[in-house]
N, C-alpha and C positions, 0 to 999 in steps of 0.2 A: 645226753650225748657225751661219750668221754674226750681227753684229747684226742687220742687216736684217731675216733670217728672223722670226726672235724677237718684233721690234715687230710685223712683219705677223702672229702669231698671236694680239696683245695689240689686235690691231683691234677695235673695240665693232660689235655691232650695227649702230649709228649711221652709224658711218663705213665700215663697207661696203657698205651699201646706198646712201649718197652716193658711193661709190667706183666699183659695180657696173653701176651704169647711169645714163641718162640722157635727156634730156629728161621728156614726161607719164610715161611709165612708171614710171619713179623716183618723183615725185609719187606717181604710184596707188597704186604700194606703200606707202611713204610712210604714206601716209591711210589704209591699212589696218591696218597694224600701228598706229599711234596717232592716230586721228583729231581728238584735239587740236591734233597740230602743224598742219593747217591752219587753225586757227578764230585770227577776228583781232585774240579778246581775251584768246587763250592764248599769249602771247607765253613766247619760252624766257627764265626767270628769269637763268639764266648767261651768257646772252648767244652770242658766237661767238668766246671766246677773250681778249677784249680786259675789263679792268676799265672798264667803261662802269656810272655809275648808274642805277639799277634806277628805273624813271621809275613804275611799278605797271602791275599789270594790266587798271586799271580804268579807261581812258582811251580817248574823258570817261567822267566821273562818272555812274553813271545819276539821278541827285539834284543838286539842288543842296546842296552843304552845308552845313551850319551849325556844327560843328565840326572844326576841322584837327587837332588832337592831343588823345591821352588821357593823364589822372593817373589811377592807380586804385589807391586807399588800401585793402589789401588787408587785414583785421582775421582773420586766420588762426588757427583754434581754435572758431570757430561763437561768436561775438557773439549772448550774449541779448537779443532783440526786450523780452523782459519788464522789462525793467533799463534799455533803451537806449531805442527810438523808440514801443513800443507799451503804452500802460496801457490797463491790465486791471482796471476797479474792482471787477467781479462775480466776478473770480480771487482781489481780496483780499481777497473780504469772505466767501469758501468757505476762506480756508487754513486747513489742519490738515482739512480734512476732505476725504474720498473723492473721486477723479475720478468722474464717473457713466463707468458701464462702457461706455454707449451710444456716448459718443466712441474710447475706448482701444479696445474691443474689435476683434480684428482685426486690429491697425493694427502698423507695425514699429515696434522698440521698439530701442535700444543695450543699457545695462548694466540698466535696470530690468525685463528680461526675470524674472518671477516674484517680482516686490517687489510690497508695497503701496502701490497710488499713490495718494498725497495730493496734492491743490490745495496750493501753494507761491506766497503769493503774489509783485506783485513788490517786490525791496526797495528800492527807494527812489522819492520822490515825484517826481510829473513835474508840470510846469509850462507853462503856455501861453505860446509866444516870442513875437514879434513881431507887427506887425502882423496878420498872419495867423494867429495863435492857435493854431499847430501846438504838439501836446503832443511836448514832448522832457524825458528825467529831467533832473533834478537834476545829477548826475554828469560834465553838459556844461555846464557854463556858460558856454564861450568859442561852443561851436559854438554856442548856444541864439541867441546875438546874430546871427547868421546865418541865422535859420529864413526868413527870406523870402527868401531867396536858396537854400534846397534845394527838393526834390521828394523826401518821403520814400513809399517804396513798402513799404507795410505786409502785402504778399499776394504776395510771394516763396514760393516753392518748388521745390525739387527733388528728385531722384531715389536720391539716397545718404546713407544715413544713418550711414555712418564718414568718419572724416577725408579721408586718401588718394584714396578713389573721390569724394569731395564736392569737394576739389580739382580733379580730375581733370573731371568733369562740369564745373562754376563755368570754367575753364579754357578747356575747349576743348571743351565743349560735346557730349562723350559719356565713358562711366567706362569706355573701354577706353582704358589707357593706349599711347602713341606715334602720338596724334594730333596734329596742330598746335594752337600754343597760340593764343588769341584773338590776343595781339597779333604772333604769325607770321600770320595769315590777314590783320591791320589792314597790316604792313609790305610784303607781298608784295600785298596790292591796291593800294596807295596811296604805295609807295615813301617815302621819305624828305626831311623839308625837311633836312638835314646832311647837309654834305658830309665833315665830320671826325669825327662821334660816330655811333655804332650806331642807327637807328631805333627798335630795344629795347634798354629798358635796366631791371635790377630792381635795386631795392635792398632792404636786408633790416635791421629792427630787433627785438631781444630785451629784454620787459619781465622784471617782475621776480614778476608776483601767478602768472599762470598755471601752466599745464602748458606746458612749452616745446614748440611744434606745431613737429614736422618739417615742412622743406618740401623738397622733391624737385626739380631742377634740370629734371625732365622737365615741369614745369611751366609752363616759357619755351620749351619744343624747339622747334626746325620740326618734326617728324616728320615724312611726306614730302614736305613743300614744300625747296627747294633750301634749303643749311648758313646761306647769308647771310641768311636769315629767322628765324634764331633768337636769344631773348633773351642780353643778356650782362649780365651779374652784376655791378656796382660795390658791393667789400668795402665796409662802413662805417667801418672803421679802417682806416689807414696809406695804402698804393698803393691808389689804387680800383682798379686794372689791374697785374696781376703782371707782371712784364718790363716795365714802362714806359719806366726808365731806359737806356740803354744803358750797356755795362760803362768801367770805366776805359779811356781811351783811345780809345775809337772816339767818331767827330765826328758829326753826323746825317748831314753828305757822306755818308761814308764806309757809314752805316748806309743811307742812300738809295739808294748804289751797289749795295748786297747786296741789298736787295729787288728792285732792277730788274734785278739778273742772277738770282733765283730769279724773273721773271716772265717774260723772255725763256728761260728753257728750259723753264717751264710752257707755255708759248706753242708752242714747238716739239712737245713732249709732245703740247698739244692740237690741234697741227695736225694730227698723225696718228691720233689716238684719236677725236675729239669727244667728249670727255667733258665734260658739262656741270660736274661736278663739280673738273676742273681749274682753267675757268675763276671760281668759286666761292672757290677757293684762292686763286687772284690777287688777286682785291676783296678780300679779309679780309686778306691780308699789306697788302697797299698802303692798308687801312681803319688796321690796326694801326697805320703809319708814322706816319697823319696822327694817330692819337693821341695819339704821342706828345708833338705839340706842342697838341692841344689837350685834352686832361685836363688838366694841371697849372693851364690858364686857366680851366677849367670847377671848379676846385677851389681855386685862389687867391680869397678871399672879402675880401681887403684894400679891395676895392672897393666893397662893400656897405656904407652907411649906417649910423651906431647905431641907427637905427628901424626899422631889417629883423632887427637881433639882435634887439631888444626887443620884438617882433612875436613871433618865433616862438619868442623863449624861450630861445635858443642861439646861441653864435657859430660853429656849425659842427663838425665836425672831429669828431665826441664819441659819432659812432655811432648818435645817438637818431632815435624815428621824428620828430621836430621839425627835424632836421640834413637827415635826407632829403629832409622836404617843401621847405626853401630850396633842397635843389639841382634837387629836382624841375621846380622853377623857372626855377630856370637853363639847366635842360638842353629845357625849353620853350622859352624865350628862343631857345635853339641852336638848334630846328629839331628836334629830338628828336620820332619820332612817335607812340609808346607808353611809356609811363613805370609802371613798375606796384611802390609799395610794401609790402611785406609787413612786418606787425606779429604776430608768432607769441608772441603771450600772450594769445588769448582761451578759453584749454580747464578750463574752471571749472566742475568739477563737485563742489570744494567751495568752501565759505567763499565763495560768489557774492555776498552781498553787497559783504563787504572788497574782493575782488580786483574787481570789478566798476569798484565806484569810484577802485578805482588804476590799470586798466589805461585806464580813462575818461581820466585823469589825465596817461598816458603819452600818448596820441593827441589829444585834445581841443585845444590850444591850435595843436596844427603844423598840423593842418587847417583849423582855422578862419583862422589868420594865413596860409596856402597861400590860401584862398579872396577874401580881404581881397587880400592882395600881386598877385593875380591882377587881382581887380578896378583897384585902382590904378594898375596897367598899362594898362590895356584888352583884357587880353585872356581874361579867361574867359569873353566872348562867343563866343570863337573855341576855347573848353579844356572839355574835357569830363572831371569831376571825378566820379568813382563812390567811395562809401563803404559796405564792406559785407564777409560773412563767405561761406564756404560752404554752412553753416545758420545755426540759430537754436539754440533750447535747448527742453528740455520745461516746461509749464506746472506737470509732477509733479514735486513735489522728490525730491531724491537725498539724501539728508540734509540737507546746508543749501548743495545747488549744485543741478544741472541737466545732466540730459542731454543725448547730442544730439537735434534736432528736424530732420526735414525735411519736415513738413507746410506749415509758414506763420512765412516772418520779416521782417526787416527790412533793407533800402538803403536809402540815399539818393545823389539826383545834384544837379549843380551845375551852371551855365553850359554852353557848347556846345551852344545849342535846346532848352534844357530850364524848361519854365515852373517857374517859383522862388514857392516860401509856397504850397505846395498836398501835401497828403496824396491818395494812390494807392491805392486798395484798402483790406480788411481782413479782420482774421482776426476768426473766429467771439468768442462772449463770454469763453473759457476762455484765448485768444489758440493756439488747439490749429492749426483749418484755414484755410487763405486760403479764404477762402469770398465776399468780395468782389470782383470785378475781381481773379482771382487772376492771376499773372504767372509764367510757367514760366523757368526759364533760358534754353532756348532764345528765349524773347521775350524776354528780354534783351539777347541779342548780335543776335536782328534789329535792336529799336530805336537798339542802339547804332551798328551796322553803317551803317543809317539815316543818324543825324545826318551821319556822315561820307561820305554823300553814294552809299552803296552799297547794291543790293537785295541784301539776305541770298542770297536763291534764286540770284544769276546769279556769287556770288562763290564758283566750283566753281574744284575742282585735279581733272584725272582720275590715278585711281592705283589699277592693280590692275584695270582693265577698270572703274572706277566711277569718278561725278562726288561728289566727297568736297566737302560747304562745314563751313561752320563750326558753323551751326545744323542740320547732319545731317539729320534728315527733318520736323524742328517748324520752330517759331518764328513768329510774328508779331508788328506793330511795334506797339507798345503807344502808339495815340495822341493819347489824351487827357493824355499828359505833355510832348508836344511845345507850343514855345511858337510 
């Protein structure tokens, strides 16, 4: 068999049915094996070979929008409502004594399956912020000075009540894992303001009270949206990017040279395959190059004032979730279109008090100096800042911590269309069910979808003979929090 042979057996679908025929007939077939590729908001993500950026699918806008990029301050381990944004006075004046059965009965339960549940009230005091007299604990005092500039939404709920699947759901919007992640459906509808940095990018910090919450990389995937849709991971120490550098001896010349002759033979490759997926390869090599020269800039912090250190508590470098939020920053600045940090210390299901107030401790000041630094810009009219866990916690103590909860918890958002010094919802008097203006996840990514200028319903990928969106078969835009 020669080469020739060979390749012509490694022909795709694709490319022989573009090879096979021609003129309307090609088409009709075409449209029938994937009736996406004619539709003219189903553009091919990969392009036709050539690294061209990905401009989104969603153009125009069906919205106007009111937010260009997301920060989403990610408190991984289910952050208690009871401790955090929602007092519960009728919760603390029943502690030590019995839940009434009338609530629990029934109802899914984590580890306290066959305990006896007592009211736990919560432990520490909350306090009325700002002008708008929003209750937030004690435990925040930097955020507290910011309360009229959040929207906190006290009637949260979901569908999972363990970690992984509660990710998973919060994420991308169902608990079957290798679907696309929220911010693969944000990148691949709306493309990228960066032209050198990833339009996903996660970072990741470790406190010290909690349980340390796995988090699973399949958490950023594309699943099956095209590879260039998916998050990329900047370490908190050393290289934010493995292989940044180039070895001893090679120039960028030289390194520029090799990428452009691995793209011209991907080129050829794709000339005869159409593989969307070659072309995919190309943009990410050639993404990679331009990194090189712009991470180091996006990480050189010599440029930053002593009053951005002393804002958020850090001069960078150090790993903390404080570090992250100034670069979160910066990488808004850049053009960056989803930003999502993870704080994997809130799984407290003992000693919730202590650890409560420290991992408050860890998070409190980078957020609220992230919201401040924003504003000072001008641009958190244009940033959309979400603060929040996968659940919540039980109002039944565990001894002296808290299960998990996914009846009714707590978020809050910032800037990006979103009216600021107002409470959303709430949970019953136990803080058990969102029983107020409850808000399901999937109303979550409609609303968010929303601001940034998109109808949940028309942001479909088809895969597998189905039109797959983000908010799957729910969702609506929750909007009485729009400003």
């Amino acid at each position: 068999m020669t080469i020739d042979d060979s390749l012509k057996l490694q022909l795709s679908r694709r490319a022989f049915l573009g090879r096979s025929a021609g003129g309307l007939g090609a088409i009709a077939l075409a449209s029938l094996a994937n009736p996406a590729l004619l539709r003219p908001d189903q553009k091919t993500a990969a392009g036709s070979g050539a690294a061209e950026k990905w401009r989104g699918a969603m153009s125009p806008l069906h919205l106007a929008p009111r937010a260009r990029r997301i920060i989403y301050l990610y408190m991984a381990g289910g952050m208690s409502h009871l401790e955090t944004f929602d007092y519960k006075p009728r919760l603390a004046a029943l502690h030590g004594k019995p839940m009434p059965e009338s609530i629990t009965k029934g109802q899914p339960i984590a580890q306290l399956q066959g305990a006896k549940l007592n009211c736990f009230a919560p432990q520490h005091p909350f306090i009325a912020c700002g002008q708008s007299g929003q209750q937030i604990s004690s435990i925040f005092p930097h955020l507290a000075k910011m309360a009229d500039d959040l929207c906190i939404i006290r009637s949260m709920h979901t569908e999972a009540i363990n970690h992984d699947p509660a990710h998973t759901f919060m994420n991308t919007g169902t608990t079957i894992p290798g679907r696309p992640a929220m911010g693969s459906w944000v990148l691949y509808g709306l493309g990228s303001d960066s032209d050198d940095l990833p339009g996903f990018v996660v970072l990741t910090s470790l406190g010290r009270f909690g349980q340390a919450q796995p988090i699973a990389a399949r958490m950023w995937h594309s699943g099956f949206l095209p590879g260039q849709f998916q998050g990329v991971e900047f370490r908190s120490h050393g290289d934010p990017v493995l292989y940044l550098g180039n070895p001893g001896g090679v120039t960028r010349k030289r390194q520029g040279d090799v990428v452009e002759s691995a793209a011209r033979l991907n080129r050829l490759r794709n000339g005869a395959l159409d593989d969307p997926e070659i072309a995919v390869r190309i943009s990410q090599y050639e993404m990679a190059f331009r990194m090189q020269a712009s991470v180091p800039g996006l990480m050189d912090l010599s440029g930053e004032p002593a009053s951005v250190f002393e804002l958020y508590g850090t001069k960078g470098g150090d790993g903390s979730f404080a570090a992250n939020c100034l670069l979160a920053r910066r990488m808004a600045e850049r053009g960056v279109r989803f930003i999502q940090l993870y704080h994997r210390d809130w799984d407290h299901h003992g000693a919730i008090k202590e650890h409560a107030r420290g991992t408050a401790a860890e998070v409190d000041r980078g957020a609220a100096a992230l919201i401040t630094d924003l504003k000072r810009r001008g641009m958190l009219q244009d940033t959309l800042v979400i603060f929040g866990s996968e659940f919540g916690r039980t109002p039944m103590a565990q001894g002296d911590g808290r299960d998990h909860h996914m009846k009714g918890f707590s978020i809050w958002m910032a800037g990006g269309g979103i009216k600021g010094g107002i409470s959303h919802g709430n949970t019953d008097e136990f803080g058990y069910f969102a029983c107020e203006d409850p808000v399901h996840v999937n109303d979550l990514h409609a609303t968010i979808l929303h601001l940034l200028g998109i109808d949940h319903l028309r942001l479909t990928y088809r895969f597998q003979g189905r039109d797959f969106r983000l908010t799957d078969v729910g969702g609506k835009v929750v909007e009485r929090i729009l400003a």
